[in-house]
C-alpha positions as CSV (number, residue, x, y, z in Angstrom):
1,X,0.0,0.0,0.0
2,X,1.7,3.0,-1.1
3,X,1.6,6.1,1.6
4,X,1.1,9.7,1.2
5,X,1.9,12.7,3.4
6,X,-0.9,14.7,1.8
7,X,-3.2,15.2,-1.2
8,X,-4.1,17.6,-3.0
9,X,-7.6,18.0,-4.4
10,X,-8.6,20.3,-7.4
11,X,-10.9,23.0,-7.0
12,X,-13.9,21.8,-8.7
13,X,-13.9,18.6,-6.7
14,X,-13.5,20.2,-3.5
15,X,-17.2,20.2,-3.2
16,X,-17.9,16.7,-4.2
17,X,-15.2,15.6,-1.9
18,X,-16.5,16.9,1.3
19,X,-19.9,16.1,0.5
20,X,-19.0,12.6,-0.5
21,X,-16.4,11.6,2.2
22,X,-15.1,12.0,5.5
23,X,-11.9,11.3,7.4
24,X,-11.7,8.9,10.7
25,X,-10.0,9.4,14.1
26,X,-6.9,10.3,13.0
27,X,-5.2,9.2,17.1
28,X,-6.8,5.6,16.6
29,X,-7.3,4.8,12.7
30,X,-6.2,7.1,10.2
31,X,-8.8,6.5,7.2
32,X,-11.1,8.3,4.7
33,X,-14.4,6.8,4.4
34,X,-17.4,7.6,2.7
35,X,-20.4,10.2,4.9
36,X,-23.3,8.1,5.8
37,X,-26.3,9.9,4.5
38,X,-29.9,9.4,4.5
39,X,-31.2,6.1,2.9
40,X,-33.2,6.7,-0.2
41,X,-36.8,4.7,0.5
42,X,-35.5,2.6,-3.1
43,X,-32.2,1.8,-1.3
44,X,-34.6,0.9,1.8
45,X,-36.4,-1.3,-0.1
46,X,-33.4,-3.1,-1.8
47,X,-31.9,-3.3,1.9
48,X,-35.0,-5.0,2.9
49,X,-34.9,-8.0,0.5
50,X,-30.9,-8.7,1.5
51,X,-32.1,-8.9,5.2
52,X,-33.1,-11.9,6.9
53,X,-35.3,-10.2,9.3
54,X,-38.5,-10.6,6.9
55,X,-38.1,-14.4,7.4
56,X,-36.8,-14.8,10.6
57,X,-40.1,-12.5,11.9
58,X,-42.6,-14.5,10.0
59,X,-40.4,-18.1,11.7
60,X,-41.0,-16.4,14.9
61,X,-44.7,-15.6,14.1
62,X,-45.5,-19.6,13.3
63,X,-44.2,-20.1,17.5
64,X,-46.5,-21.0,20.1
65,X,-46.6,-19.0,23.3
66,X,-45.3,-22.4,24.7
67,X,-42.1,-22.4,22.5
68,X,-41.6,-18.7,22.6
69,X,-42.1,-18.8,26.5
70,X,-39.0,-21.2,26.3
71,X,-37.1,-18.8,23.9
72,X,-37.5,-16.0,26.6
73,X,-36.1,-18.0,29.8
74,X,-32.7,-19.4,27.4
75,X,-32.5,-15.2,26.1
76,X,-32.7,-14.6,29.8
77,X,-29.4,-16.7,30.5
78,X,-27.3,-13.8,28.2
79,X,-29.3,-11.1,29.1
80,X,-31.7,-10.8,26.2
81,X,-35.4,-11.2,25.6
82,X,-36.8,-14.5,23.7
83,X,-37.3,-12.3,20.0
84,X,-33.1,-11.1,20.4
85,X,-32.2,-14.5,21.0
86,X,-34.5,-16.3,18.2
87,X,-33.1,-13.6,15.8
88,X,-29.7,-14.3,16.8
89,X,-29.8,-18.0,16.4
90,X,-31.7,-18.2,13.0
91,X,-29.2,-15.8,11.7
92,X,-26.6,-18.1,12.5
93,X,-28.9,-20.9,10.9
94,X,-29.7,-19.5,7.9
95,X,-26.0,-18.4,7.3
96,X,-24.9,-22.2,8.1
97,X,-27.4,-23.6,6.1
98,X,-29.2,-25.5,8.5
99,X,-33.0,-25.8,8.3
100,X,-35.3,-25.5,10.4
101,X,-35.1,-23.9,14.0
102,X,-33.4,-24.8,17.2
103,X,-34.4,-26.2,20.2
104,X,-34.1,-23.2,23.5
105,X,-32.0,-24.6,25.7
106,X,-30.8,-22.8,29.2
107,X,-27.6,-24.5,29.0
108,X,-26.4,-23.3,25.5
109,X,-27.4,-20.7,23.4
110,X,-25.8,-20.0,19.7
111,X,-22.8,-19.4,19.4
112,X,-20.4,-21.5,22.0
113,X,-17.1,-21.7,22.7
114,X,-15.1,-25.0,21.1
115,X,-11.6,-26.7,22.2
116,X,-10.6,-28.8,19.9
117,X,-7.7,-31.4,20.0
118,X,-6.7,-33.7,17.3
119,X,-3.4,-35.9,15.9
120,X,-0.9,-35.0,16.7
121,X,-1.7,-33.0,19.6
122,X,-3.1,-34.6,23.2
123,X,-3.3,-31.3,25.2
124,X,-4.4,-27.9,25.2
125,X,-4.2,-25.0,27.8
126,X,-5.7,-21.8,27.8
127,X,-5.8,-18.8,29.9
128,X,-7.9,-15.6,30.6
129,X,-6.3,-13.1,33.3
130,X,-7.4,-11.1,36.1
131,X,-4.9,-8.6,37.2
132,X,-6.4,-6.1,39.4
133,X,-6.2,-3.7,36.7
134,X,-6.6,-4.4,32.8
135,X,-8.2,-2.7,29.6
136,X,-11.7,-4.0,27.4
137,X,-13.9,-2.7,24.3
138,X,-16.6,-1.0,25.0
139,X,-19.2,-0.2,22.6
140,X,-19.7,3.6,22.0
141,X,-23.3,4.3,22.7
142,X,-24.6,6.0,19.5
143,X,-21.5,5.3,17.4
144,X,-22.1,2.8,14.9
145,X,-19.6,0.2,14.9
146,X,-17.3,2.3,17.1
147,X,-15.4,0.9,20.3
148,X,-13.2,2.5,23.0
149,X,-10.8,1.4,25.3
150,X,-12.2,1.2,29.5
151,X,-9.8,0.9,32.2
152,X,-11.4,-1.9,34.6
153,X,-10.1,-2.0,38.3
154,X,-11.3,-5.7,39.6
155,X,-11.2,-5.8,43.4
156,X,-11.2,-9.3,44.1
157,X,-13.8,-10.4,47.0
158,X,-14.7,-13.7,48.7
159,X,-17.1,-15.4,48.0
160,X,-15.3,-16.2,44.3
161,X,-17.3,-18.5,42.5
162,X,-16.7,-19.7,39.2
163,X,-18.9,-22.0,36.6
164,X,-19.7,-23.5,33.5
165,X,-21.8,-25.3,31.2
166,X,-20.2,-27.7,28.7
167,X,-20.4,-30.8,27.0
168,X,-17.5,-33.2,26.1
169,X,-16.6,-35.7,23.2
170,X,-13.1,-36.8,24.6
171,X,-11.2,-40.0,24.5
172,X,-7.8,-41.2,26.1
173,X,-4.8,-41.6,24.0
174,X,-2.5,-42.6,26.8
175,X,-0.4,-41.3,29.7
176,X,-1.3,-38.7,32.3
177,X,-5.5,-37.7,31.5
178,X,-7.2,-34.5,33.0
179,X,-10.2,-32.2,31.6
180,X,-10.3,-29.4,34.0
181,X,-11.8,-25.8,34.4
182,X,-9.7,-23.8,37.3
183,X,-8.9,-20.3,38.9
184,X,-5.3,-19.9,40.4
185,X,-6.1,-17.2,42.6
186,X,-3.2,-15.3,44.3
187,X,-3.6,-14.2,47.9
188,X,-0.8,-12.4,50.3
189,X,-0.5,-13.4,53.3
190,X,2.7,-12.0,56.3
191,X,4.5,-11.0,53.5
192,X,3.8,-14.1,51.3
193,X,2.6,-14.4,47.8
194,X,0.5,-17.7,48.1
195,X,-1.6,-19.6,45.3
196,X,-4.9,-21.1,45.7
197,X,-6.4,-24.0,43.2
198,X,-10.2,-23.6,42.7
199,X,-10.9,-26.7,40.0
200,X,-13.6,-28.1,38.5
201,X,-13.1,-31.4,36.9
202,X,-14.6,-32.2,33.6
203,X,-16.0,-35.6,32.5
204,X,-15.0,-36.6,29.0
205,X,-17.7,-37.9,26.9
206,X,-20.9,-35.8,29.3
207,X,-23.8,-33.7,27.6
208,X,-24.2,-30.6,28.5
209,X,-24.3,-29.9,32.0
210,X,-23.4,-27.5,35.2
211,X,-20.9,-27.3,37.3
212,X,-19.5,-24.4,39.5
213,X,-17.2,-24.6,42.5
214,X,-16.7,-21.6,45.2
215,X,-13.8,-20.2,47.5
216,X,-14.9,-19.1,50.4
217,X,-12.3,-17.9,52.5
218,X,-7.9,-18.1,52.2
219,X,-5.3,-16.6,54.5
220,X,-4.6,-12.6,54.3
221,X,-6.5,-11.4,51.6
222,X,-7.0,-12.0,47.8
223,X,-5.4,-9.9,45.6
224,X,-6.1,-11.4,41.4
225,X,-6.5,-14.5,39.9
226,X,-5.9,-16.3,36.1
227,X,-8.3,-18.7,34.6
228,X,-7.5,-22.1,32.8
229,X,-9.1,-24.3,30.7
230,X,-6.2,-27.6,30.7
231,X,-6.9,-30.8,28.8
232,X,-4.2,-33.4,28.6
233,X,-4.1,-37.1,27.1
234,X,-6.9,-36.5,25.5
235,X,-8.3,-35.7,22.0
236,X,-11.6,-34.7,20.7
237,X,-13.8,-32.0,21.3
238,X,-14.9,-29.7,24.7
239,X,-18.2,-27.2,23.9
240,X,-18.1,-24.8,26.6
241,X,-20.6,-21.6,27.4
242,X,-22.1,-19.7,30.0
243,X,-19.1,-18.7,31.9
244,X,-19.4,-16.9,35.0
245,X,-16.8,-16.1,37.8
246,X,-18.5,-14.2,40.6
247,X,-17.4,-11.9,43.0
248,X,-18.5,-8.4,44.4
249,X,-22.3,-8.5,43.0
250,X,-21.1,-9.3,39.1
251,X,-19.9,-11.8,36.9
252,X,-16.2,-10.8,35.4
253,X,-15.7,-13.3,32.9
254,X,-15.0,-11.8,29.7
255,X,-17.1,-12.9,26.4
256,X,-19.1,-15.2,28.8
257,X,-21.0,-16.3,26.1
258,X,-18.7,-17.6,24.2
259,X,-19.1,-15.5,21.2
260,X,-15.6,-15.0,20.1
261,X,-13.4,-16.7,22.4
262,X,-10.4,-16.8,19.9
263,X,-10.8,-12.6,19.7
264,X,-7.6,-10.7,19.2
265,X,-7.3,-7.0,19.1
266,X,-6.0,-4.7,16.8
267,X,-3.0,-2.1,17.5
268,X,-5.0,0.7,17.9
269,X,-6.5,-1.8,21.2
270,X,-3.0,-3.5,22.2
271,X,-3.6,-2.8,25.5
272,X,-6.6,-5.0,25.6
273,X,-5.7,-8.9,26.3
274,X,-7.4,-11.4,24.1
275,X,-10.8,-13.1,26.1
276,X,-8.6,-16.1,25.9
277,X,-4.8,-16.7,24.7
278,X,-2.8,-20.3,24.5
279,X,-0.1,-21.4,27.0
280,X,0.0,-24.6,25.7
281,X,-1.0,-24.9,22.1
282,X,0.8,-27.8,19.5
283,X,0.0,-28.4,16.2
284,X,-3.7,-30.2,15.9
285,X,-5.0,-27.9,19.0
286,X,-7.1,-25.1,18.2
287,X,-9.9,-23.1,19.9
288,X,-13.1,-21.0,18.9
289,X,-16.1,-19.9,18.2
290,X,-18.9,-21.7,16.7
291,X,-22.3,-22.6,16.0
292,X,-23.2,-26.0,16.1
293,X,-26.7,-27.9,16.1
294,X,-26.9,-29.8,19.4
């Protein structure tokens, strides 16, 4: 991409220029893009034959009150109504090709988040961190498609719970075998920088279920904690979503539903960490996000 220090625009396009496009935050991404503008009622109308909307409102129209009853209590496991949730997971359908519509569940809804282990690999690890202080996105109220960085202070308080829903298709290839879901949370205590395990152990070949496990107390006083997700000897396939880890009144877990767990951020946000990032990652491990008919 070639770079320019400046441009210079003749006269009688000066007007079409400005009226035509518009430049971006120059401190976060330096860009020229074209000025939204009012949509035209034809450009409406063409909008609304690319959308799905139209048929994913007349799918939700055929529902009983019975089955959309049943769509609001799974919408009300990520914080949205029953209609949000529908739209949501017909999208994802209709983009996947899959006919039809899904069955609500309160254990998994859409998207999900997928460790996946195959030849020649037998163990993956992953990590999400708590310091006591760390960036996120935030969504610009307002602003289209616009994020800023937030400074989030985390005081760690007991009780610290943490849980999950997942479902496993594992087998052993051999050796030392663990699935496991686990906090290591650091607490000082006379001077001492001590470490406390807080695991949940995960059955290999289990539909989807809950577990959660919670701390109640430790010497001195918590200070921050890391989160794991460590499967060794093992290949196949974990589904995981619904993460919570509660302390203070509110769940911390970043992307607790498993919408993007692979999610890395750009220079402009390279102070944010990534909702999850590898420790131990060989060749034929991977993790993500997907949607999957359960």
């Amino acid at each position: 991409m070639a770079q320019t220090s400046y441009i210079e625009i003749p006269p009688e396009q000066i007007e079409a220029y400005y009226k035509g496009l518009q430049t971006g935050d120059r401190f976060v991404f330096n860009k020229i893009r074209k000025k939204i503008v009012m949509i035209s009622r034809k450009k409406k109308k063409g909008l609304r034959a690319k959308s799905y909307l139209p048929t994913i409102a007349e799918a939700w129209n055929l529902l009983s009150e019975a089955e959309k009853t049943e769509w609001g209590n799974a919408g009300a496991e990520m914080d949205l109504n029953g209609y949000r949730l529908f739209v949501q997971d017909k999208a994802a359908r209709i983009i996947n090709d899959l006919p039809g519509n899904a069955t609500p569940s309160l254990l998994h809804q859409s998207w999900v988040g997928n460790l996946i282990i195959s030849e020649p690999a037998s163990e993956i690890k992953i990590i999400q961190l708590h310091p006591r202080f760390y960036w996120v996105s935030k969504k610009v109220a307002g602003k289209k498609g616009m994020f800023e960085p937030v400074k989030i202070t985390e005081d760690l308080g007991l009780p610290f719970k943490i849980s999950l829903n997942y479902r496993s298709e594992l087998e052993v290839v051999g050796g030392e075998n663990f699935a496991k879901f686990y906090a290591r949370v650091w607490h000082s205590f006379q001077g001492q920088d001590l470490y406390e395990i807080l695991e949940i152990p995960l059955g290999y070949t289990d539909d989807w279920n809950h577990k959660e496990i919670t701390l109640s107390e430790v010497s001195g006083y918590p200070v921050a904690y890391e989160l794991y997700f460590h499967l060794k000897g093992l290949r196949g396939n974990l589904y995981i979503d619904n993460i919570k880890v509660e302390h203070s009144g509110q769940n911390w877990a970043r992307d607790p539903w498993c919408k993007d767990i692979h999610h890395d951020f750009t220079r402009a946000f390279f102070q944010i960490p990534m909702h999850w990032a590898g420790v131990i990652l060989p060749e034929g491990s991977s993790y993500e996000s997907i949607y999957k008919d359960f």
